[in-house]
C-alpha angles and dihedrals in degrees: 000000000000086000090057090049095042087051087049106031108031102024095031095130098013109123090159123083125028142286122219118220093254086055091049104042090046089054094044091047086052097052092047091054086044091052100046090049088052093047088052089049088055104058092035090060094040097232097124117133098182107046110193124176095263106032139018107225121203154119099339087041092056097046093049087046100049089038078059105055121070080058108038083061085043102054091037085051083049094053087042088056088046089065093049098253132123127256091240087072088074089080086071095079092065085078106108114254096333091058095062099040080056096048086039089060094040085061103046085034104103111248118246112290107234132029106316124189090271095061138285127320108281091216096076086071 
């Protein structure tokens, strides 16, 4: 949990340094749980306004999903940055199917060891 809250309180609007993948996949498994749960409110309460076969997605989902997402781009930008490349790489990703298989392996990739141009290694924390 403390990864989570450090993603959304400390490095909100922090797209400089670097995330380690432990930073970043904390964050993501929170969010997932944040967004099921959401999704379950949603159809509970009966305030979903796109009904799928496996989740009902509203207001609280909404909500949960616009609240995540300043950070989510930042701490993605940040493990960008952990593997020495620049931010603008993560357009990259808009190509269709070979983009995120790119971004996906950036992610589980491991970051420079060593200090690198975008800050010191965030494993040293």
């Amino acid at each position: 949990m403390k990864w989570y809250l450090r993603v959304m309180k400390e490095n909100y609007l922090n797209f400089r340094g670097r995330a380690r993948r432990k930073e970043f996949w904390m964050w993501f498994l929170f969010f997932c749980i944040f967004i099921i749960i959401s999704s379950f409110l949603d159809g509970l309460l009966g305030i979903d306004f796109i009904e799928t076969s496996s989740a009902a997605e509203g207001v609280v989902w909404l909500i949960v999903c616009i609240a995540h997402l300043i950070p989510g781009i930042a701490v993605i930008v940040r493990r960008i940055h952990d593997a020495g490349k620049s931010e603008w790489y993560l357009l990259i990703s808009l190509v269709p199917k070979v983009g995120l298989i790119w971004l996906l392996y950036i992610l589980c990739s491991n970051g420079d060891s060593g200090d690198n141009a975008y800050g010191p290694n965030p494993k040293k924390d």
